[in-house]
C-alpha positions in Angstrom: 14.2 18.4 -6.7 15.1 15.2 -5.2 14.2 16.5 -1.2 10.8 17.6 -2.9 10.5 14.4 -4.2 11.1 12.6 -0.8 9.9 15.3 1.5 6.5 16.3 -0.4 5.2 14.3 -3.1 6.2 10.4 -1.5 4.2 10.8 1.7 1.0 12.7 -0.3 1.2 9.7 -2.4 1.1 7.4 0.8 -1.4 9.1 2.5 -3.6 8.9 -1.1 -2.8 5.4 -1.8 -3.2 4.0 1.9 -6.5 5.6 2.1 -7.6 4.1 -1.2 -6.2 0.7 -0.6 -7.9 1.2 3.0 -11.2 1.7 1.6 -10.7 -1.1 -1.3 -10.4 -3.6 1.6 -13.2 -2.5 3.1 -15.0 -2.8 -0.3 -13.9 -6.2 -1.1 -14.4 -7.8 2.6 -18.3 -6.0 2.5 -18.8 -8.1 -1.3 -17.4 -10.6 0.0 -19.9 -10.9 3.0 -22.9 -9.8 0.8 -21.3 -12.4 -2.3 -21.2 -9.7 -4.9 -18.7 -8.8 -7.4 -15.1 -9.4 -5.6 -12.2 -6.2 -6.0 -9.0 -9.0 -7.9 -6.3 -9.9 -5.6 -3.7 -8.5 -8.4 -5.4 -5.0 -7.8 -5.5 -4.8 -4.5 -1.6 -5.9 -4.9 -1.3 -3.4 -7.1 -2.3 -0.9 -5.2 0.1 -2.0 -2.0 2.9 -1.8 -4.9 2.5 1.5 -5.9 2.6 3.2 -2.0 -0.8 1.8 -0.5 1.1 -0.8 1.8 -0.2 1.0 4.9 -3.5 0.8 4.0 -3.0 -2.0 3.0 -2.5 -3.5 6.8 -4.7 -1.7 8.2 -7.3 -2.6 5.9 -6.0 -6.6 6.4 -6.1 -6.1 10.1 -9.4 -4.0 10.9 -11.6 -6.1 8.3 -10.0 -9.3 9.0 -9.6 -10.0 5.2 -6.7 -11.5 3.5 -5.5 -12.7 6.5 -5.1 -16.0 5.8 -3.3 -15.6 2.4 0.7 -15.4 2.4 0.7 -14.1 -0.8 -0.5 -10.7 0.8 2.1 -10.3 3.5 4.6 -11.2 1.1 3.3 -8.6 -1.7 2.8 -5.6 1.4 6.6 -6.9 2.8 7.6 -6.3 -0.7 6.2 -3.1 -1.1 7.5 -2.0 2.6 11.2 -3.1 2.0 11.0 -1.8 -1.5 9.9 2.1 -0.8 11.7 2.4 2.5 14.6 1.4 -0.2 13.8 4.0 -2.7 12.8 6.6 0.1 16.3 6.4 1.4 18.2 6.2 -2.0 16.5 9.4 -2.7 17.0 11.3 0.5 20.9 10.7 1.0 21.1 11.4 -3.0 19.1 14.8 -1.7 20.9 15.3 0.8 24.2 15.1 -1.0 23.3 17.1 -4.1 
């Protein structure tokens, strides 16, 4: 169950997430440039927290948005450190059961 878990489902969910956190970046930068309704900080956040932390880079680094804020490369740094954490509790508790 557990090598399912951490062979199958966690990189689908990366790949899901960093796409959507990807494109949410992409969405906020363009309202930001056009001054339109704004995608909250604590949802793009979110998003890095729950597996979008790739996306989350490349969206900082290929719209040049966020950039400037530490509060972002301390949220995606978080959410790095934390799932590489959970990833490898889970695969030597797979690999052991």
């Amino acid at each position: 169950m557990l090598k399912a878990l951490v062979s199958y489902v966690f990189p689908i969910l990366f790949l899901v997430m960093g796409i959507v956190t990807f494109a949410a970046y992409g969405i906020d930068k363009r309202a930001a440039k056009k001054g339109q309704r704004r995608v909250p900080e604590k949802t793009l956040w979110l998003m890095n927290i729950c597996g979008g932390f790739v996306g989350g880079w490349l969206g900082m680094f290929t719209f040049n948005h966020k950039t400037r804020h530490a509060s972002f490369y301390v949220v995606q740094a978080f959410s790095l450190i934390l799932w590489v954490l959970l990833w490898s509790i889970l695969w030597v508790k797979g690999l052991n059961s």
